[in-house]
N, C-alpha and C positions, 0 to 999 in steps of 0.2 A: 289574497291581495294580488293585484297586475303587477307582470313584472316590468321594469323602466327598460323600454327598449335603445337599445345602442348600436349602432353603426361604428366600424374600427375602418379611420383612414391610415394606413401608412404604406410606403413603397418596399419595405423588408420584409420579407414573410414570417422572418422571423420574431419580429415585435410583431405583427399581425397576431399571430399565431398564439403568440403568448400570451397578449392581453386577452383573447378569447378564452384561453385556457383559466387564468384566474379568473374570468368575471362569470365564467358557466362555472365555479365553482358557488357562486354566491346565489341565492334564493330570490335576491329583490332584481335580478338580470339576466336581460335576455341578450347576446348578440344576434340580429339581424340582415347585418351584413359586414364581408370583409372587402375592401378597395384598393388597387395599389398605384392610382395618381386621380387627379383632381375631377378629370373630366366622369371618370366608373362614379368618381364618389355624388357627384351632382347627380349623376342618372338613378344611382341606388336611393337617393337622398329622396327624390322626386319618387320612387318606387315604394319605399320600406316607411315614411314618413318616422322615423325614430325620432327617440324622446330628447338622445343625446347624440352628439358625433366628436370621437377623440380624432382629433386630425393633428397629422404629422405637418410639420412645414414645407422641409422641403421634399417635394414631388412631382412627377413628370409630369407634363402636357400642359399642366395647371398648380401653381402652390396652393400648399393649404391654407397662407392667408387671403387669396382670390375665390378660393374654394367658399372659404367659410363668410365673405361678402354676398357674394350672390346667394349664398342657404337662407342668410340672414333678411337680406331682402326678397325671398321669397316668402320664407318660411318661419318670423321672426319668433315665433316660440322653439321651434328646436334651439336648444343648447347646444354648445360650439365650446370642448375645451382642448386647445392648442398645443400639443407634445413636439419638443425641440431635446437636440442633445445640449443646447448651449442656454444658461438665462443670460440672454439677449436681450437689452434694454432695447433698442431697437425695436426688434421684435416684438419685443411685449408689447410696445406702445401702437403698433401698427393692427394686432392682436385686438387692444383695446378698442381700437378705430374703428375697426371692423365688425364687433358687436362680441369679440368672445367671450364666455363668462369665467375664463379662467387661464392659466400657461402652466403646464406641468414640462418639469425637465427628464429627459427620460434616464430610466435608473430609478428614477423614488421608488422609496421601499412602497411595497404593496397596499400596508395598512393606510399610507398615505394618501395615496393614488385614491383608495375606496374612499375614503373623507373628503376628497376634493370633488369627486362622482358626489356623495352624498350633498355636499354644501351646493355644488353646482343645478342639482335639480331642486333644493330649496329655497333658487332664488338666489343666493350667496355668491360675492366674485371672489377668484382663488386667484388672488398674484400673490409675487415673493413681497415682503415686507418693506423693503426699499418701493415697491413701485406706487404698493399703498399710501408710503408717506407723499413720493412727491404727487400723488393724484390729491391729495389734501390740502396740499400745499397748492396747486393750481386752484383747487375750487374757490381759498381763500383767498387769491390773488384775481379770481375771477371776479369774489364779489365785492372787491375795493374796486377794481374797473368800472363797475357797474354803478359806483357810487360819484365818477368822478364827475365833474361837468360837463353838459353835453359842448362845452365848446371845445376842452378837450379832445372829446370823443369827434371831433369833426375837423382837427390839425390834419393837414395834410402831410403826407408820410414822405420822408426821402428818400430818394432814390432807390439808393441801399437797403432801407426798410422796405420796399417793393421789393424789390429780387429777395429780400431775405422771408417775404411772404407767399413769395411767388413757387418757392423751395421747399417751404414746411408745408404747402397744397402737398408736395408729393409724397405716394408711398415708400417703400422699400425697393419694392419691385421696378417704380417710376424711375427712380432713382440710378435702377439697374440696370436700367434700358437706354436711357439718356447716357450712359457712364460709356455703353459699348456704343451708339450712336454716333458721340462724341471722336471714339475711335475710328468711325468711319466705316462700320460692319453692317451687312445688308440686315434685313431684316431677316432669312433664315440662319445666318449666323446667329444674329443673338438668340434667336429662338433654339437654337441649339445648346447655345452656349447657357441657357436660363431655364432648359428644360418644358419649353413652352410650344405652341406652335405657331406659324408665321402669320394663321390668325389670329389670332389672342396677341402679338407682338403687335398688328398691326390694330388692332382697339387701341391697346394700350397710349401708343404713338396719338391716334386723335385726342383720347383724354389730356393726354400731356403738350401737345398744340396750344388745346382749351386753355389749359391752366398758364401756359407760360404765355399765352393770349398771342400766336403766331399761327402761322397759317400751313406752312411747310415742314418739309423735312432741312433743307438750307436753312430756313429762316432760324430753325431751332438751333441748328449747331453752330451759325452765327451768333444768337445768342448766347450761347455757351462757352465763347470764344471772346466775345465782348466782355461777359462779363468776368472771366476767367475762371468760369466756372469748370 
């Protein structure tokens, strides 16, 4: 039988090192590669083509939720499951957005870890219990929306409901950029301050232009300032 190959993202070497240690213990895995920030792991990812990828969050140059965007729309059969020290709603949902098929917290006991490996390559998504219910709770709230009338569905929105859609457009990362923006920080500060580089800071900045539908680096932080964001 093949064994399910695995790429390990994380920036410790020491969880690197360890999750290689138990998974070469197990018959059905292989590690392929180990990475220790975003940008190794896209190169190895595009090189090793693995079956799964446990990626850390947070890590240098690039996060592992940016990481696992781009694998995903390359590569969207590889698996993508998400290791954080914190369950981070947040997170998880940003996780979700992204295509992960799963959020493990780090510390789960092993036997764990390997059932959420096993569920993850069956197709199967592995979040905590809380995240499942409220993703159930959306789909049923999704499909009363869908019931409503379309004249409803064509109320023009207030204001405040624009900005407040204008905001759930953004990521984590969006969010974290605009936060230090706001402050007034170049772009290789935040890139510093975010573990990123002053390219990747400056994509980011267009997309978030896009979405909050300005033009500028001014216009945005006026906006932000308008709206007391």
């Amino acid at each position: 039988m093949s064994k399910t190959t695995i790429l390990i993202a994380d920036d410790q070497p020491l969880i690197r090192d360890g999750l290689a240690a138990i998974l070469s213990m197990e018959d059905n895995y292989a590690v392929v590669a180990k990475t220790g920030d975003g940008i190794a792991t896209l190169a190895q990812v595009q090189l090793h083509r693995p079956q799964l990828v446990l990626m850390d969050i947070h890590m240098p140059k690039l996060d592992g939720l940016e990481a696992t965007r781009q694998i995903k729309l390359q590569f969207p059969e590889i698996k993508v499951l998400i290791l954080s020290t914190f369950e981070d709603e947040d997170y998880i949902w940003e996780a979700i957005r992204h295509g992960a098929s799963g959020f493990l917290v780090k510390g789960i006991e092993t036997e764990k870890m390997l059932s959420a490996i096993q569920d993850c390559m069956g197709g199967r998504i592995n979040y905590p219990y809380s995240i499942q219910l409220r993703l159930a709770r959306m789909l049923h709230s999704s499909e009363q929306h869908k019931n409503r009338s379309s004249q409803d569905n064509m109320a023009p929105a207030y204001p405040d409901q624009q900005h407040d859609e204008k905001l759930n457009g953004l990521s984590i990362q969006e969010r974290n950029i605009l936060r230090n923006l706001k402050q007034g920080k170049s772009n290789q500060a935040i890139a510093s301050e975010l573990f990123l580089t002053t390219g990747t800071v400056k994509n980011y900045l267009s997309t978030i232009y896009k979405k909050l539908k300005v033009s500028s680096r001014s216009e945005a932080v006026a906006y932000l300032h308008e709206n007391d964001l």
